[in-house]
Every structure is written in structure tokens, then in C-alpha cells.
N, C-alpha and C positions, 0 to 999 in steps of 0.2 A: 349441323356442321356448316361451317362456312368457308369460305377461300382462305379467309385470315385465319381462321382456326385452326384452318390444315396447315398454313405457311409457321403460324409459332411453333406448334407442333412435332413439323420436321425441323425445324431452325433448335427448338430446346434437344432435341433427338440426337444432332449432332451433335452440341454442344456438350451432351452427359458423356460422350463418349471419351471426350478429351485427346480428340486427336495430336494434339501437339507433342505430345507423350509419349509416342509411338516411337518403340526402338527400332532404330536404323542399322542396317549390318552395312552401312559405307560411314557409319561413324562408330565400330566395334560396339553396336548394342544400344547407343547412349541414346538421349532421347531426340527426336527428329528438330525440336525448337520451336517451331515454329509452326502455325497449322498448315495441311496441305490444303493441296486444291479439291475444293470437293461440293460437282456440280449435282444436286439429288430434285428430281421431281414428279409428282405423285397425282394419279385422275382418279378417282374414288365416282362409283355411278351407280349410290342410292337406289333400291329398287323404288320405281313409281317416282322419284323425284331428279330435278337435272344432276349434271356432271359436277364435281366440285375437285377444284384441280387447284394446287400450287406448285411452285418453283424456288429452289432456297439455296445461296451459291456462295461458298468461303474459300478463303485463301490467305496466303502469308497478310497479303495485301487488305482483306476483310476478315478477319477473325471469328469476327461479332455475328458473320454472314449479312449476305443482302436477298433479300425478296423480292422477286423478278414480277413485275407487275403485264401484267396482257391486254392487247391493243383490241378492242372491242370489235375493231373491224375484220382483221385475220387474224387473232390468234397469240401473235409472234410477239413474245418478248421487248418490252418496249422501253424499257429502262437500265437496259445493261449496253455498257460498251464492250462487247466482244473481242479479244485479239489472240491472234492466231500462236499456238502453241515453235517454238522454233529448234533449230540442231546448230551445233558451230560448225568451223572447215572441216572438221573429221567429221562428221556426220554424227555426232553424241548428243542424244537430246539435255543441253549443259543446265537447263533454269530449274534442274530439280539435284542436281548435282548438290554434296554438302560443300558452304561456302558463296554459291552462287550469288550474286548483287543483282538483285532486278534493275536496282538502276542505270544499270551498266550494259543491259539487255535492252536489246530494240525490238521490240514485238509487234509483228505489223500487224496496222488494226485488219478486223476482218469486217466486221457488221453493229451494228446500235450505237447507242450514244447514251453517254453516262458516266456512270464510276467503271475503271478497265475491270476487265477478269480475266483473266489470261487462261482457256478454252486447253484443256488439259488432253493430249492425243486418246481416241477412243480404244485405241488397241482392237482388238479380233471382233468389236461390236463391228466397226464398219463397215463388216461382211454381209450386215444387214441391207446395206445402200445396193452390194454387186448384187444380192439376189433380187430386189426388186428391180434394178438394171435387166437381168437373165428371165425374170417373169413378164418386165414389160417387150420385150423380145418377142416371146411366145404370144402373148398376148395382139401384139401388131403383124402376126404371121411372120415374121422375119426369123422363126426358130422353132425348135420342139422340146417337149423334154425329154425324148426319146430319139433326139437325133446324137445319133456318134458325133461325142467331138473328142478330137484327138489331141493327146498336151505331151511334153515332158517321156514321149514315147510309150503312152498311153488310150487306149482309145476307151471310152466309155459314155453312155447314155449322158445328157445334160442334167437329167434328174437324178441321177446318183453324183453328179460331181456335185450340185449343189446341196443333197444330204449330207457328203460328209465336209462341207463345208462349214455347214451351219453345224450340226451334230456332233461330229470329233474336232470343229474348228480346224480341217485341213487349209493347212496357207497354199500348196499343192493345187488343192480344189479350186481356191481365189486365183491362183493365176490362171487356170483355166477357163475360169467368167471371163476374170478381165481382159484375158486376149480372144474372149467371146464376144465381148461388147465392140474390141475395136473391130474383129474382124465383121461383123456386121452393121459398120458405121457409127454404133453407138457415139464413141469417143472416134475422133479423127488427131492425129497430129501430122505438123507438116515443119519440114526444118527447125526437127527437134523441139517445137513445142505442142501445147494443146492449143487446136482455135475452136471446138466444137464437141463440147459433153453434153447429150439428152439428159442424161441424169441431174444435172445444174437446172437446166430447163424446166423440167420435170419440178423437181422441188422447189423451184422459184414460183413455180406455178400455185405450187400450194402452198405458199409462205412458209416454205422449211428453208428460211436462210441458215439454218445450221445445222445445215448437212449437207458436208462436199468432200469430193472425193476425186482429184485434181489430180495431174502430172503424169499418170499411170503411162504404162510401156505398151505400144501392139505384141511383146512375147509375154505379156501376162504381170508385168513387175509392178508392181506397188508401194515395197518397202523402203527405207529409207537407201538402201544400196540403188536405187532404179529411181534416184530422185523426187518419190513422192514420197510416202511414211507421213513420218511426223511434220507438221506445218505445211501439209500437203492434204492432208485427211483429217478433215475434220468434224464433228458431234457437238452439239450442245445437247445434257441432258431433256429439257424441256421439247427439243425437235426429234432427238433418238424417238421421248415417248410418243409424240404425235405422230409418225411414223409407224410403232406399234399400234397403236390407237387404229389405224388403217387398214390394219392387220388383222383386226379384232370383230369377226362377226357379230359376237355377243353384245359388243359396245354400241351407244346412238350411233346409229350414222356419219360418216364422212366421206368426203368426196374420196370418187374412188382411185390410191395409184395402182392397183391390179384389178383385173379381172375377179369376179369369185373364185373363180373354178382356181386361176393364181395364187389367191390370198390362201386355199385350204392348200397347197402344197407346199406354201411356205409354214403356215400355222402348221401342219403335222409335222415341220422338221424341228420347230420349236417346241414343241411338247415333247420329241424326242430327245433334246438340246441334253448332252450328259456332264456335263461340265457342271458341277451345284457347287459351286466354290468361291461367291463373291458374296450377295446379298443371300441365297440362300450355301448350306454348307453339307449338303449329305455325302456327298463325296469324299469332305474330310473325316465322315464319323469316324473314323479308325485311330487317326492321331491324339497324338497325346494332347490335354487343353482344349480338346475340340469345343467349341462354342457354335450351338444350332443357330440357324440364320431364319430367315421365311417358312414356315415351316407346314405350305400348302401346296396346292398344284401351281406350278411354275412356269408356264411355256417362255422361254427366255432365250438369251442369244449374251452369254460373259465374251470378256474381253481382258486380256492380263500380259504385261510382259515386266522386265524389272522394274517399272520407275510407274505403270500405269496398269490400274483395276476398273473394269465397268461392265456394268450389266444393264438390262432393258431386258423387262416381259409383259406377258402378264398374270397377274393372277386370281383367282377363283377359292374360295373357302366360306359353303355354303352361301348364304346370301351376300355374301363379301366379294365385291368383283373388282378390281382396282389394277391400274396401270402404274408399274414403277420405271425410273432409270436414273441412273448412277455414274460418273463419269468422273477419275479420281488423279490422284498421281501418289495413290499406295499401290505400288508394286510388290512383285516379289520379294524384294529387297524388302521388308517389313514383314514377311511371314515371321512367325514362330517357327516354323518347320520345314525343312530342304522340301517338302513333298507339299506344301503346303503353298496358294495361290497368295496370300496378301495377310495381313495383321485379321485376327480373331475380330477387330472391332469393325468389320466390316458386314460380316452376317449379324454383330451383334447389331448394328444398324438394322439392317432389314428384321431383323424380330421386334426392335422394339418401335419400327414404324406400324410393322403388320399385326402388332399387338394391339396400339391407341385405335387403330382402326376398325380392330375386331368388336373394341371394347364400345365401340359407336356405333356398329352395324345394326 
């Protein structure tokens, strides 16, 4: 297998699925038009042989999708012009809205140079960025994970707010990091802005320009109501994975952003992670239509609210070991089913990646 092999691959992968097709309930059913945004990237690690990783990125804007080529020296995606996901006056994230004109949208650039791709909000992935924020803490003495912190009129250990963080995806939880991070200088603001995020630092360090996590509040706020959210928070699939990748003892080496002893209390909330509802789907077994997704061990970290779906893990199926992430703007809005996370064609993605894959192991 090769880079290219795996880029047409995922590139023909999405294309079977025909996202464009996708009934919409903000247009009573009918079909969405247009393909969404959908950033997907995949590290496959041969046993006895190197890493072999691609990146594959569509949108209204690229249909056909584009293939994210990597800069030899660090890594980082060297052919896309990234731009940052945005909200109107009311605070509505409007460029996924039906009817929307992108050319009528100003999307500020954020990073690379190239064709745009307008960098779709990760939703509850994020959460991945506060807890290696809350493990690099620990890690620098400046925390514990058995120190009481109190939130929301709550007092509990750091390591139970970051389980159910990551695990039940508590938003609860995240604000408890986040006004963990500032209360211990992490993040500083000063006449209402930010001058100083470790975590920017941190990932710049390792060539994760894509992933930031900007504007946050000293009482914990994130969301779009607290100024940051959407076009505030942002993922690239390709940097989520690298990020995992980090994460991942099993995997070759990389530079380290935690501690070990960090990375396995993060990796055990990820195997916990009960949410199977994007790339893989056990959690929907029960509904009607249900469509399997990944259909192996998962340690992952989803992300979903109405207009945006993403996941990042990783996974393990016998000698099959391989790093996914996903990063969409199929929300809710698109399920088949009020109980349901996002359109069926989304685990069906993830099975027919982790299929070609199986089939080359």
C-alpha cells in the first residue's frame, strides 16, 4: 500500500456514498444539493513496515475532493488553504444554513496556502485539545488528578471531570478544564481578550497548526454564547489524527505532548468513549435502518451537534492498527432518526474504510 493508494481509496470511499443526497430536515427531507464538508484522514501502521497515511478533503467548493499532500519536514499539510469556520450577529453558524452563498461569506483565512477549504467546527472532538491542556498541567506539577476542583457548585477530583468529559462528553466537565486551564495560567486574558494560550504554543510546537482553541472564558465558557464556539475552535482532520497518533502507545513514536503515565489516562477514557454513533454505530443498534459503522475496538473521542459530526480514534482489529478522523458538517439535522447522531452514511463510511483496509492487512 501506498500514500496514493490510501488517498484514492478514501477519496473513491467518499464519493460512493453520494453525499450530496443527503436528506436535510431544514429543507423538509429533500436532498441537501450540494456535497458537504468533509475533512477524513487515515495512518495505517503495517506491522514490520512504515506508517502510510493520507488526507482527503470535500466540500460544496470541491466535490471531486482534494488530497492534502505533507511537508517532509514537519508533517503539516502543505497544500490546503485553511479558513476558519464562521457565525453571523446572532451567533448562528449561517454557511451551512440552506440557501447560504459562500460568496457572500468572508471566511477568515486561518493557515496554508492553496485551494480554500473552509475547516468545518469539530464539535465535542475539541474536548480532546482541554484534556491534553488538563494532562499537560499535571504533567508540569501545576495540578493533580486527584485535586478537588470545584465548578458550577460542584466539587470533584480532576480525574473524574475529565472522564466524563471525554466518556459521557460532559460540556459541564469542559467547563471545568477550561476554567482549570485559566486558573492556573494556562490561558490568560486581559481586557477582554486572550494574549497567552500554552495550548497554541504547545501545538505550534509540534506543527499542529490545526488545532486551536481560542477566546475561552476564566468561568469555564467555550461555546458560541461565551464568544468562542464556532470560528473560535478549531480541527483539521489530518492535526485531530496527529494528535491521536500522540496518544497512541502502540503507534511508532512521536514527540511527546504528555507524559506516559498522562497519555494512559487519557487512552483509558478513550476506550471508555460510549458514544459509537459517527464512524462507528453500536449505539444506534436498536433503530430502525441502523447501518454498522467500524466494526472493531475503537478508542475515540465523537463530536455532534445539529449542523456538525466528527470523530477521531483509534483502532485495533487483529493485525490491523490504524488511526482515523473525520470532521463533517453532517449534523443532526441529517439523521434518519430523532435518537439518531447524523445520516447512516456516516458509519457507512467508516466500514467501508475499515473494510479496504482489512482487506490489505
Amino acid at each position: 500500500m501506498t500514500a496514493d493508494d490510501l488517498a484514492e481509496a478514501l477519496r473513491a470511499a467518499v464519493l460512493a456514498q453520494r453525499f450530496e443526497a443527503t436528506a436535510d430536515s431544514l429543507q423538509q427531507g429533500a436532498p441537501l444539493g450540494w456535497h458537504p464538508s468533509i475533512d477524513l484522514a487515515v495512518a495505517v501502521f503495517p506491522p514490520g513496515a512504515a506508517p502510510v497515511a493520507a488526507n482527503v478533503l470535500f466540500s460544496r467548493e470541491h466535490p471531486g475532493g482534494l488530497v492534502a499532500r505533507f511537508d517532509e519536514v514537519t508533517g503539516a499539510v502543505g497544500n490546503i488553504a485553511f479558513h476558519a469556520d464562521v457565525r453571523d450577529a446572532a451567533g448562528d453558524s449561517h454557511a451551512w444554513l440552506p440557501g447560504a452563498d459562500w460568496s457572500r461569506i468572508a471566511f477568515p483565512a486561518w493557515f496554508g496556502s492553496g485551494p480554500r477549504v473552509v475547516s468545518p467546527y469539530p464539535a465535542s472532538l475539541l474536548k480532546m485539545m482541554v484534556a491534553v491542556g488538563a494532562a499537560r498541567l499535571v504533567d508540569q506539577g501545576r495540578s493533580d488528578w486527584a485535586l478537588p476542583l470545584a465548578h458550577a457548585g460542584k466539587t470533584r477530583p480532576l480525574a473524574d471531570w475529565l472522564h466524563d468529559m471525554i466518556i459521557v462528553s460532559s460540556n459541564e466537565a469542559t467547563s471545568a478544564l477550561v476554567a482549570h486551564l485559566h486558573a492556573r495560567g494556562a490561558i490568560r486574558r486581559e481586557r477582554g481578550r486572550e494574549v497567552h494560550n500554552e495550548l497554541h504554543e504547545l501545538f505550534a510546537a509540534h506543527g499542529l497548526r490545526g488545532l486551536m482553541i481560542a477566546n475561552t472564558q476564566p468561568d469555564g465558557g467555550w461555546g458560541n454564547a461565551a464568544g468562542a464556539g464556532v470560528g473560535q475552535i478549531q480541527m483539521t482532520a489530518w492535526d485531530a489524527l496527529r494528535l491521536m497518533w500522540r496518544l497512541d502507545a502502540d503507534a511508532p513514536a512521536m514527540p511527546e505532548l504528555v507524559s506516559p503515565a498522562s497519555r494512559a489516562v487519557l487512552r483509558r477514557a478513550l476506550d471508555e468513549q460510549q458514544f459509537n454513533v459517527i464512524l462507528s454505530s453500536g449505539s444506534h443498534r436498536a433503530l430502525p435502518g441502523w447501518v454498522a459503522g467500524i466494526p472493531a475496538r475503537f478508542a475515540h473521542k465523537t463530536g455532534n451537534t445539529q449542523n456538525y459530526a466528527s470523530d477521531a480514534g483509534i483502532v485495533h482489529d487483529g493485525d490491523l492498527h490504524y488511526l482515523i478522523a473525520v470532521t463533517t458538517s453532517l449534523g443532526s439535522r441529517y439523521a434518519p432518526h430523532a435518537d439518531a447522531a447524523t445520516t447512516w452514511q456516516l458509519p457507512a463510511l467508516g466500514a467501508a474504510v475499515h473494510a479496504w483496509l482489512k482487506l490489505r492487512a
